[in-house]
C-alpha positions in Angstrom: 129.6 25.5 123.4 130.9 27.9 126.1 127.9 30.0 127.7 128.7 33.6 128.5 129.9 34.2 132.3 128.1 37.1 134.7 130.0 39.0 137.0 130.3 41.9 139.3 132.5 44.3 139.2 132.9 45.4 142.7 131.4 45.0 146.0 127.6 43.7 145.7 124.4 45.3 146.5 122.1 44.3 149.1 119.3 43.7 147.0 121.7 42.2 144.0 122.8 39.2 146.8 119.6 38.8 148.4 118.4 38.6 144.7 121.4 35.6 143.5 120.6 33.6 146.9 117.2 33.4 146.0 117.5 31.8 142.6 120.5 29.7 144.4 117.9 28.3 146.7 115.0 27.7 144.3 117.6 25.9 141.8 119.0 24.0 144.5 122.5 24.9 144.1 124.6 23.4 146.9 125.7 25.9 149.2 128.8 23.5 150.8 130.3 20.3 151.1 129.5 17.3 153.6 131.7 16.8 156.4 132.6 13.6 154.9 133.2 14.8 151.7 135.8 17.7 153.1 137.4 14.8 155.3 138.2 12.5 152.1 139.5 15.5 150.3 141.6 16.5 152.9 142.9 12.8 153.0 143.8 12.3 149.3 146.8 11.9 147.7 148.2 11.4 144.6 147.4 7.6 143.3 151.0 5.7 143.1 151.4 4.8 139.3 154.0 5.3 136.7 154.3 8.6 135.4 157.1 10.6 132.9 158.5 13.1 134.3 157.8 16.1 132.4 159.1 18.9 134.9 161.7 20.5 132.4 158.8 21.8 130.6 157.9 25.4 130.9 154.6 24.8 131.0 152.4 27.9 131.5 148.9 28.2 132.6 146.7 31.1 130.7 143.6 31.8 132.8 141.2 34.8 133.6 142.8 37.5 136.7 142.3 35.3 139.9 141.6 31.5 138.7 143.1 29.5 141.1 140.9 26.2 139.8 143.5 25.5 136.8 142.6 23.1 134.4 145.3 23.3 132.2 148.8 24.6 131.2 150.3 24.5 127.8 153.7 24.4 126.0 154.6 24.6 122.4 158.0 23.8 120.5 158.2 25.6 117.2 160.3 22.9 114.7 160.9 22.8 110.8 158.0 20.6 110.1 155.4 22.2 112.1 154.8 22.6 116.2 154.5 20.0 119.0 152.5 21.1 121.6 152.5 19.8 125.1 149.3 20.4 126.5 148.9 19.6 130.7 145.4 18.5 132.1 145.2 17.9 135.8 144.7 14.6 136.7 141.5 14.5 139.0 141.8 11.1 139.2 144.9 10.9 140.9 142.6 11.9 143.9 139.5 10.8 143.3 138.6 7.0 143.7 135.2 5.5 142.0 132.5 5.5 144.4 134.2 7.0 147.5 133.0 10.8 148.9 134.4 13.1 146.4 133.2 10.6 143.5 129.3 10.3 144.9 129.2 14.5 145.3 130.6 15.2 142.2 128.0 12.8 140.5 125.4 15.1 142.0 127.2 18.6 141.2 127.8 17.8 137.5 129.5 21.0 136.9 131.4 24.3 138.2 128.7 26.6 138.7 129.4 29.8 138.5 127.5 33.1 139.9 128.2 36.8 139.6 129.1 36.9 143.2 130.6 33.1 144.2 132.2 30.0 142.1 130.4 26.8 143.3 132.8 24.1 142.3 132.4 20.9 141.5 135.1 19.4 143.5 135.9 20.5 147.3 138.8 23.7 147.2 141.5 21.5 148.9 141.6 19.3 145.8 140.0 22.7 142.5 142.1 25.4 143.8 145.1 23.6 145.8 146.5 20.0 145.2 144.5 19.1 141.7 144.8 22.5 140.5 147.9 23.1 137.8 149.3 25.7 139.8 152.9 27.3 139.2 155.5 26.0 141.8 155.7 22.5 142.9 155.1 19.4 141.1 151.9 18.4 140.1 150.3 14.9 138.7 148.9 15.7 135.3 148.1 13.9 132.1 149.9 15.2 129.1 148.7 15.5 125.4 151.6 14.9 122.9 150.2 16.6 119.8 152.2 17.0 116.4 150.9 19.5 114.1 152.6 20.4 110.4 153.6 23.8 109.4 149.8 24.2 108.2 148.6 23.3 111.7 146.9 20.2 110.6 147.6 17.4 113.5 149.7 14.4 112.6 149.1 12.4 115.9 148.3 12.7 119.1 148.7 11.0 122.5 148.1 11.2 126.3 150.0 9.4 129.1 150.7 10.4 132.8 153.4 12.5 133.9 154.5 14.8 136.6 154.9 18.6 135.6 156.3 21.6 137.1 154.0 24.8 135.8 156.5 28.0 135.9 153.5 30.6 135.6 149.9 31.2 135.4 149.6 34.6 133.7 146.0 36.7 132.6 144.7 36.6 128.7 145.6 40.3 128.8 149.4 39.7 129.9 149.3 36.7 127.4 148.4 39.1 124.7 150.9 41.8 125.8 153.8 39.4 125.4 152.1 37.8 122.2 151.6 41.9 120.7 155.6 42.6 122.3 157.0 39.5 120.0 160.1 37.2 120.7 159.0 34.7 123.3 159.0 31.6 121.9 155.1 30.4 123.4 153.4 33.1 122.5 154.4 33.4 119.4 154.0 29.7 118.3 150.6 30.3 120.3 149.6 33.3 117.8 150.6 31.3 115.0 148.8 27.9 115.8 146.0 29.1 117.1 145.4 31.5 114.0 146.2 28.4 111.3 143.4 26.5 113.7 140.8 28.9 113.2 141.6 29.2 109.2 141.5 25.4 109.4 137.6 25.7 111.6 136.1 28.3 109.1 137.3 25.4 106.2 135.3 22.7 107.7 132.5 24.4 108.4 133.0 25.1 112.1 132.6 28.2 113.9 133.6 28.8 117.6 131.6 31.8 119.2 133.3 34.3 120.3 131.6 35.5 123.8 132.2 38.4 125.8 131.3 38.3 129.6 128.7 40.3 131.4 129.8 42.2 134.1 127.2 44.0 136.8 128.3 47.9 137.3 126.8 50.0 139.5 126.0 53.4 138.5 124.7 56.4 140.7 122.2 54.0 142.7 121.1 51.8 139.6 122.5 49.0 138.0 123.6 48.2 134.3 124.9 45.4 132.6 128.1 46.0 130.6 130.4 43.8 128.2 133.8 42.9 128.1 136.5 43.1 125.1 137.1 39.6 124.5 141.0 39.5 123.2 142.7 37.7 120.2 144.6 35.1 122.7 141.6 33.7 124.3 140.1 32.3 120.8 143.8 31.5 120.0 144.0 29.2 123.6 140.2 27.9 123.1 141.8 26.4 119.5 144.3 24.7 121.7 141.4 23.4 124.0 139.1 22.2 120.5 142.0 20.5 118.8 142.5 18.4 122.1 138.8 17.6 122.3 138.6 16.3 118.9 141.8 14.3 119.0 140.4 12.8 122.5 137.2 12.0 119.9 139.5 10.4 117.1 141.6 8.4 119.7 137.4 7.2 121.2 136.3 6.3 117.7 139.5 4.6 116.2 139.3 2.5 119.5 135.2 1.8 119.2 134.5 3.2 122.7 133.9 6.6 124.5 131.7 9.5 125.0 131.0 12.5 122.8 130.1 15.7 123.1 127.2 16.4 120.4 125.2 18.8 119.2 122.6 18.9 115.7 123.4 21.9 113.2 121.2 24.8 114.1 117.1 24.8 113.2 116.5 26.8 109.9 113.9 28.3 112.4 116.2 29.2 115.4 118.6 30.9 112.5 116.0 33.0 111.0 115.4 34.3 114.2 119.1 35.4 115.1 118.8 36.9 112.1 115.8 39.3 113.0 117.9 39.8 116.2 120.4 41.2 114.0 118.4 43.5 112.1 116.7 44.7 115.5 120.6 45.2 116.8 122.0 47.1 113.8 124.2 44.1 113.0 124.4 43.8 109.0 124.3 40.6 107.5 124.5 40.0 104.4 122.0 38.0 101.8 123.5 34.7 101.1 126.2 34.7 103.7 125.5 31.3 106.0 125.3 30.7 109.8 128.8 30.3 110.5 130.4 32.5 108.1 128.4 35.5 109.6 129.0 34.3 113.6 132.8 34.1 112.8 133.0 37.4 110.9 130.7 39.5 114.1 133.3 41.7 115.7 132.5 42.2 119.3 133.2 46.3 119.7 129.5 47.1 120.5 127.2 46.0 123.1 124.9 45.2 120.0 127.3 43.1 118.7 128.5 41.8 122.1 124.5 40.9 122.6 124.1 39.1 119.5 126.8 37.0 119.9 125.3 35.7 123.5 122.2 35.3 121.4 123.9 33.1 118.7 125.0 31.0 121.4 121.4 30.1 122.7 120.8 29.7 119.2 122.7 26.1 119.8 120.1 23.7 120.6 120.0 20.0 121.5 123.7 19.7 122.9 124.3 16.7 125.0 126.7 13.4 125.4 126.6 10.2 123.5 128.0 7.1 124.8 129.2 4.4 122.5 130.8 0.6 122.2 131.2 -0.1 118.9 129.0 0.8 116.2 128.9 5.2 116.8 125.4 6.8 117.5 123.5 8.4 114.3 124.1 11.6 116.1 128.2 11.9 116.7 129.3 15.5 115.5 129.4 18.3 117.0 127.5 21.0 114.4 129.3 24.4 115.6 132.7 22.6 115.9 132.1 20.0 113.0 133.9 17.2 113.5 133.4 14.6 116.1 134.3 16.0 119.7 135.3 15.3 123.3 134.7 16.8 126.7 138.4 15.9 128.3 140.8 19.8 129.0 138.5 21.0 131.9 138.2 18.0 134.7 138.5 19.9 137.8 135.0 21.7 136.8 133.5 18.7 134.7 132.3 15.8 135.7 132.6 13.7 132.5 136.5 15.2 131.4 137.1 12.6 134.8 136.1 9.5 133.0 137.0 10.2 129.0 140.9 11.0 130.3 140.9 7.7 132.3 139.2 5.8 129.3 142.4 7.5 127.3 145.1 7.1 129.0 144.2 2.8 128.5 144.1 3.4 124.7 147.6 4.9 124.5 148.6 2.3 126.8 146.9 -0.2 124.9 145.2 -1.4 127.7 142.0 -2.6 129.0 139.8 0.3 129.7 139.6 1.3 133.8 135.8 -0.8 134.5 134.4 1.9 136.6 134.8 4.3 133.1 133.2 1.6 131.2 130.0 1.4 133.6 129.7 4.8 133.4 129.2 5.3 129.7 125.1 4.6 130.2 125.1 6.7 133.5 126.6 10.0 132.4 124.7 11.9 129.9 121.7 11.6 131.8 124.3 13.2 135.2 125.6 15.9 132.6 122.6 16.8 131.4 120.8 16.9 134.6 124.2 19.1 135.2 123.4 21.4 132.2 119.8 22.0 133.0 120.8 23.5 136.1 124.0 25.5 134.9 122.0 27.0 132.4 118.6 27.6 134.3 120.8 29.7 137.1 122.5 31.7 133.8 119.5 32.5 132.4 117.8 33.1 136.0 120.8 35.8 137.0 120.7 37.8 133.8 117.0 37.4 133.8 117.2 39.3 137.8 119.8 41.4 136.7 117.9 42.8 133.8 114.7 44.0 136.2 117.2 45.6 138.7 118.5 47.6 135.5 115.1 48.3 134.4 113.3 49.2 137.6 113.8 52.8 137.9 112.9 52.7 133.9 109.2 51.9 134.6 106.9 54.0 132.1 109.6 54.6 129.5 109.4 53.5 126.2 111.7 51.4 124.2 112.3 50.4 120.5 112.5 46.9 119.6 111.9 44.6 116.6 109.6 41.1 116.3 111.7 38.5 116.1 109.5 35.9 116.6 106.0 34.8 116.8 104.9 31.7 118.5 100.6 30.9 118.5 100.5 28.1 120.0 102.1 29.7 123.2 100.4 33.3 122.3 103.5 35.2 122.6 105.5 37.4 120.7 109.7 37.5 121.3 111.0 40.9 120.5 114.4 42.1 120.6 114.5 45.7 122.4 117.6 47.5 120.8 119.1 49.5 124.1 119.2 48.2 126.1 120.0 44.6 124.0 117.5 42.3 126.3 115.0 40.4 124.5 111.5 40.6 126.1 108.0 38.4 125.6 104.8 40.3 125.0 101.2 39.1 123.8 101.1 38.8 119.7 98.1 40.7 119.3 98.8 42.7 116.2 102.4 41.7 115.9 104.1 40.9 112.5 107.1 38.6 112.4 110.1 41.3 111.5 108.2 44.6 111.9 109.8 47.1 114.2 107.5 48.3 117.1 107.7 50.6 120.4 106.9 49.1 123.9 105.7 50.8 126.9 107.7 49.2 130.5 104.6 48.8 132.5 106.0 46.5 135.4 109.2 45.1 136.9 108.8 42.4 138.7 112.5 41.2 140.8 111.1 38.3 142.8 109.6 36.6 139.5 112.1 38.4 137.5 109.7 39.4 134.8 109.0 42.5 132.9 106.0 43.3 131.7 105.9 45.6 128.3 103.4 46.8 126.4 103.3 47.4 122.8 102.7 50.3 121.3 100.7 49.9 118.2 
């Protein structure tokens, strides 16, 4: 599931990028690329094979403001029966080679990782933001999902080959909602109308997709808060475009008896129970009897409550990882928020693994032999992507963890109202949910009921071990 993204909203403190360097350091983030590896990606070029060429279509590219690392780039023809959509995914492997420079550092990196004040990309720029990237103008080499949908959105088939595209524009979520709200273009109207019969067709299975804002750092009269975003209709329209391509990628895997799968184990009754004391503490109603997914789906983000509990509802989705198979599928093969059986392949320029599952692909279609390299690699990459993970989420956690003491400092000695959300012995600690602001704090259990609303006292801020101490008030 997508984690929410931290940002700043104009230029950076001092003590805020002394602060994200730290944790960049003690995480061991890379801070550049080898000399070797910059000379191979400056050498690259485009692998000579067969491709279609797909430059008539008006493929367009729907990112946030500024993304120059495009992934993909989408087109959709509206028919009697239903919709095809064309759906562009640069072809990283047009560049990269198995085992050479770019291969061996993007092994290590795993991921993207991205921090408030700096992207640090998995691949080098020449290749993520220039010659890989999908970006509008000259010809690129991409792989192209052929996906038929009926008129209730439900896919019919669905296939990948090679092909050289033209993109014509890469436009914001808020300009892609402007023309969607304005009516009559083609795209974006079929985009509206797919993506909405995709999420009527997720709440039927049983699926929910969160919807999460991003955290942006604002600077107000010498302190610091941390403020939400609108999310907008279009982005959870374009992510349904993204989630029916990763499960086709996963019916095309299993059909063949080989690939890799992105998985994750339906939520612990114990890990709901607690979002649902988060929700109480946050003033976000939810109803007796209404299940885990029904009540994420229905959350409207409008509030920073809301907005908060949503980010918590996504750490409430424990155990994902990747599952490599040859023949008989693993026990564990769903994905529990999406449910269905899913595939990491639309996102390769910031992914290690997208690399290896489109190569593996493109050889079904073909009915041919799978690339070896792909095949060796099945054992080796969960273990890479979730060494990957670990890290991507240990720096999230670690920059909103900062960012919340630099909010609180000047705060020391006030008190704040919160609610016990959870109650763990065997560590002696107590998780409470502090209403406003929404952060969610540890304290000592002493006295502490699971669900009972309590004050706290902010005793300490501590920005180097980005910890704040509270005590309760009872």
């Amino acid at each position: 599931m997508p984690s929410p993204s931290l940002h700043c909203n104009s230029e950076l403190d001092g003590r805020l990028r002394a602060g994200f360097d730290a944790i960049r350091v003690e995480l061991r983030v890379p801070e550049r690329f080898s000399d070797e590896v910059l000379a191979a990606a400056e050498a690259a070029t485009p692998v000579d094979v067969p491709r279609r060429d797909l430059r008539d279509i008006e493929f367009v590219a729907i990112d946030p403001p500024g993304a120059t690392d495009l992934d993909q780039a989408l087109w959709i023809d509206t028919h009697d029966h239903g919709w095809t959509l064309r759906y562009a995914i640069a072809d990283v492997a047009a560049f990269v080679r198995p085992g050479d420079p770019i291969d061996l550092e993007a092994r290590n990196r795993g991921v993207t990782l991205y921090s408030p004040d700096l992207r640090t990309p998995l691949h080098p720029p020449v290749l993520s933001e220039d010659r890989g990237s999908l970006l509008p103008g000259g010809e690129r080499p991409a792989l192209v999902w052929h996906i038929e949908l009926d008129a209730d959105g439900n896919k019919t088939s669905a296939r990948i080959e090679r092909a050289w595209v033209k993109i014509r524009a890469a436009i914001s979520y808020a300009e892609a909602q402007r023309r969607i709200d304005a009516g009559g273009e083609p795209l974006y109207d079929a985009l509206a109308a797919v993506g909405r019969l995709r999420q009527r067709i997720e709440a039927e299975r049983g699926g929910v997709s969160l919807n999460l804002p991003s955290q942006e750092v604002v600077r107000h009269d010498g302190h610091f808060d941390l403020e939400y975003d609108d999310s907008l209709p279009v982005e959870g329209w374009n992510a349904q475009i993204s989630l029916l391509t990763g499960m086709a990628a996963a019916d095309l895997m299993i059909d063949a008896g080989v690939g890799m799968l992105r998985t994750l184990p339906p939520p612990r009754r114990r890990d709901v129970r607690r979002l649902q004391r988060q929700a109480a503490a946050l003033g976000v109603d939810w109803p007796d009897g209404v299940e885990y997914p029904d009540f994420i789906r229905d959350v409207v983000p409008d509030t920073a409550r809301s907005k908060a509990l949503l980010i918590q509802a996504a750490r409430t989705l424990r155990g994902a990882g990747y599952q490599g198979f040859r023949g008989e599928l693993p026990d564990l093969h769903l994905h529990g928020a999406i449910a269905a059986p899913y595939a990491h392949v639309t996102a390769p320029l910031r992914r290690l693994i997208d690399r290896f599952g489109n190569e593996l692909l493109v050889a079904i279609c073909d009915d041919a032999e799978p690339p070896a390299w792909v095949i060796e690699a099945l054992d080796e990459l969960p273990s890479l992507m979730g060494r990957a993970r670990s890290r991507e989420s240990a720096l999230e956690r670690a920059m909103v963890d900062f960012t919340e003491t630099m909010m609180l400092q000047p705060r020391i000695g006030e008190t704040f109202r919160g609610a016990v959300v959870d109650v763990d012995t065997d560590r002696d600690r107590a998780t409470v949910q502090i209403a406003e602001p929404p952060v969610v704090t540890r304290v000592r259990p002493d006295g502490l009921e699971l669900g009972t609303s309590i004050e706290l006292r902010l005793d300490a801020v501590d920005t180097a071990a980005r910890t704040l101490a509270f005590t309760p008030l009872v």
